[in-house]
N, C-alpha and C positions, 0 to 999 in steps of 0.2 A: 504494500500500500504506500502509496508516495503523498507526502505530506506537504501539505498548502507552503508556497516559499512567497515570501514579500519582500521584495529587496528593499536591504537597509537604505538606500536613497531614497524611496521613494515614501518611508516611515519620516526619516528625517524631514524630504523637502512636505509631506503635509502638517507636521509640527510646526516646520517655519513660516508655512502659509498662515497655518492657524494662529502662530502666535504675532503673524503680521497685524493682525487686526487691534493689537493692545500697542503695540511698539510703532505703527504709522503715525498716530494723530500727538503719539509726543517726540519722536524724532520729525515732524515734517513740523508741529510749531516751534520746536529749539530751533532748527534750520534756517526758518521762513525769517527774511531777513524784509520791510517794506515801508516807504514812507507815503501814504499818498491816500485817496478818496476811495470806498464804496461804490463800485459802478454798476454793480450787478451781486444777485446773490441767489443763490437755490439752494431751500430748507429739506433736512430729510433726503439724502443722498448717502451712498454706500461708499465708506472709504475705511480700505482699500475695499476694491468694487469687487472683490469674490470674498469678503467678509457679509454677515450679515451688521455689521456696526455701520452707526447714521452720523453723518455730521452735515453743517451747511457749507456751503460752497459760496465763497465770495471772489467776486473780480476784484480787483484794487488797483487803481489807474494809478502809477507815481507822478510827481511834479512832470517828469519829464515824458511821460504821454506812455511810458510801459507798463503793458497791463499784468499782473502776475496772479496766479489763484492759488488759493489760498484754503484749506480744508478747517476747522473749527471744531472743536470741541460745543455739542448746543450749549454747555454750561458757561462759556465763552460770553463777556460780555455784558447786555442787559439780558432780562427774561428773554428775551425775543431775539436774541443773538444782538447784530452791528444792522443798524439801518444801511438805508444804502442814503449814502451822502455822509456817514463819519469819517471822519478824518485817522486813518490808524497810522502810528508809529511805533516799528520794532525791530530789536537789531537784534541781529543771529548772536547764537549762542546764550540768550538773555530769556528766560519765562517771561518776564513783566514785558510791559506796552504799555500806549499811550493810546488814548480814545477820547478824541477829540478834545487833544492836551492835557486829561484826565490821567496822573500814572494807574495800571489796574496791572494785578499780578493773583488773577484769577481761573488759570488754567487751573482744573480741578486730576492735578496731577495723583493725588491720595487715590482715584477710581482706579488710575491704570495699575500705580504698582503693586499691586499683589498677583493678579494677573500676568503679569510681567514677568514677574518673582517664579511663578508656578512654571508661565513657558519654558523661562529659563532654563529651570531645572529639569524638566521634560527633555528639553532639545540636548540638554550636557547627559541624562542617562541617557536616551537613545544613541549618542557617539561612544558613548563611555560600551554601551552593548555591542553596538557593530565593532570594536575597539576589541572586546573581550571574544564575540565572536570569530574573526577574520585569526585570531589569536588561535583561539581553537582550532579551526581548520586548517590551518599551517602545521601543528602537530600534528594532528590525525594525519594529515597527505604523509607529513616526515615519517610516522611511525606504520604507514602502509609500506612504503618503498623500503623501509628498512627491515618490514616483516617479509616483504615480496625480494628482496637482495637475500637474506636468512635462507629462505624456501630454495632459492635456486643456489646458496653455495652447499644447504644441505643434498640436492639432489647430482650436482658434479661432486660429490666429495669431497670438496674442502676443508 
């Protein structure tokens, strides 16, 4: 009887997919570096889009006419997220922003990490397993070939 095989890659890359949905909306607002207007926004969107997690999507026109988008946490903000026509300021590497020359340092970071915390360690055993497995199977092949070498120096007489 031959037994179900999953390759470890493909345990890994759904772990990482899955733990993309907690790790997107706080690596992409430490990143999100913008100075400029509210141009556009769409509430209730999937990010990342093979997640079932919601955030709003804002366009953000800089002084100098480049639009950049922008993903949101909905706790982002006012109740209602950023109208469109605020004014947002925020420089990479920084949580806190400015809204509409307001400082706000309201990314509700507490939600993601524990989740975070859990992928993590998910994603480090499943490596730590294909690690332990790929291990194993190196023996077993070394201790076949050295059982299969025995057999044939027993059968020449060696």
């Amino acid at each position: 009887m031959h037994k179900a095989h999953i390759p470890a890659s493909v345990v890994i890359l759904s772990i990482f997919l899955a733990a993309s949905g907690e790790y997107a909306p706080v690596l992409g607002h430490y990143w999100a570096q913008f100075d400029g207007v509210v141009v556009a926004r769409k509430d209730n969107v999937r990010f990342p889009p093979w997640t079932r997690n919601r955030a709003n999507r804002y366009v953000i026109r800089d002084a100098d006419g480049t639009q950049r988008v922008y993903y949101a946490d909905s706790g982002e903000g006012d109740l209602d997220g950023f109208p469109i026509g605020a004014r947002l300021t925020k420089q990479r590497w920084r949580m806190d922003y400015q809204e509409n020359g307001r400082p706000r340092d309201d990314f509700p970071f507490g939600i993601y990490i524990l989740p975070m915390m859990l992928d993590g360690l998910l994603l480090g055993a499943a490596v730590i397993l294909v690690v332990m497995i790929r291990v194993r199977d190196n023996r077993n092949r070394n201790l076949q070939a050295d059982y299969e070498r025995a057999l044939r120096r027993l059968e020449s007489g060696d």
